[in-house]
C-alpha positions as CSV (number, residue, x, y, z in Angstrom):
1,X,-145.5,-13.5,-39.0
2,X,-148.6,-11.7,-40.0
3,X,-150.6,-14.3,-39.4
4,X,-149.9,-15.0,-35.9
5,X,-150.2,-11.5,-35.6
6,X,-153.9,-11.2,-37.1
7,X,-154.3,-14.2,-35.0
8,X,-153.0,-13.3,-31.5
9,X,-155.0,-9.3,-32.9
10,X,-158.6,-11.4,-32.9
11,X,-158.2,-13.2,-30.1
12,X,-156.8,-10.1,-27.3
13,X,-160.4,-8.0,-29.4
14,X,-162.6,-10.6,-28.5
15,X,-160.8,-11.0,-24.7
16,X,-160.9,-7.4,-24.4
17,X,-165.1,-7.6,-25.5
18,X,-165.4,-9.9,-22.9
19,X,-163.8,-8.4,-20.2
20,X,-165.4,-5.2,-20.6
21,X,-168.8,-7.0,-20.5
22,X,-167.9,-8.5,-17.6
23,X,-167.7,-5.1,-15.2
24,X,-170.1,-3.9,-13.2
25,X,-171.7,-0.4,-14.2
26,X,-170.1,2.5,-12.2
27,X,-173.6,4.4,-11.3
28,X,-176.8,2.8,-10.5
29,X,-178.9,6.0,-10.2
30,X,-178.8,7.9,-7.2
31,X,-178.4,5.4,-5.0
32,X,-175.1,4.0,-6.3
33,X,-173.7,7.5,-6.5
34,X,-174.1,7.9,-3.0
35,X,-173.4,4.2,-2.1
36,X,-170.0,4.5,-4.6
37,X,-168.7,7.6,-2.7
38,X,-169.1,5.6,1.0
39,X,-167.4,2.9,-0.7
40,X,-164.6,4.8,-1.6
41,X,-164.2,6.7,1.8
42,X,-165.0,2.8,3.8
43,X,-163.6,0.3,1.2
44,X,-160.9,-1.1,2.4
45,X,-160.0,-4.1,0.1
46,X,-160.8,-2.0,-3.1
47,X,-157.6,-2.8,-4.6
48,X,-158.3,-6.7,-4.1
49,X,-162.1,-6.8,-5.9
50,X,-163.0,-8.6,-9.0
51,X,-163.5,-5.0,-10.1
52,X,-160.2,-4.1,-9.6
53,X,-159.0,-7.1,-11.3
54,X,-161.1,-6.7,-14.2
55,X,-159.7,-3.2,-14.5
56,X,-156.5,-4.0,-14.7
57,X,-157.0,-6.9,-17.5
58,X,-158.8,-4.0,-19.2
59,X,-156.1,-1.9,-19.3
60,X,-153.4,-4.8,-20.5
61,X,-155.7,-6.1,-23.2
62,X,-155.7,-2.9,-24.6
63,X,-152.5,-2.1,-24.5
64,X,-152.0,-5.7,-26.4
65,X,-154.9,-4.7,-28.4
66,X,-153.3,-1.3,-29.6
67,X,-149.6,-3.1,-30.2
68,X,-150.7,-5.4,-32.9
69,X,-152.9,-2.8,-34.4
70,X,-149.7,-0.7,-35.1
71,X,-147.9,-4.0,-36.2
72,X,-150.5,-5.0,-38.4
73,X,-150.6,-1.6,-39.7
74,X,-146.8,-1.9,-41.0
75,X,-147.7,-5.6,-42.2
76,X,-150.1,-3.9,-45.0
């Protein structure tokens, strides 16, 4: 059982690398603060980017991430 655990543990860290690598940077100077706040008052389809997406895988791989941590730390 450990095993799969330190197993399925590797694979969500390097997942969870990979999908933070993946999104785009929040600020590009002043011009993507200003460009970021018209996108939030004009964006329509926000909810339905790749951003969005990523976002959300982001917050599940953790969540997977921070399970088998706690596991594993039992297993020792």
């Amino acid at each position: 059982m450990g095993t799969v655990v330190t197993i399925l543990h590797i694979v969500v860290a390097v997942a969870l690398i990979v999908i933070v690598l993946l999104q785009s940077g929040k600020s590009y100077g002043l011009s993507g603060s200003i460009a970021g706040g018209a996108e939030t008052f004009f964006g329509k389809n926000k909810g339905r980017t790749i951003d969005a997406l990523l976002s959300k895988l982001t917050t599940v791989a953790a969540v997977v991430f921070l399970i088998t941590s706690i596991i594993l730390a039992f297993f020792k």
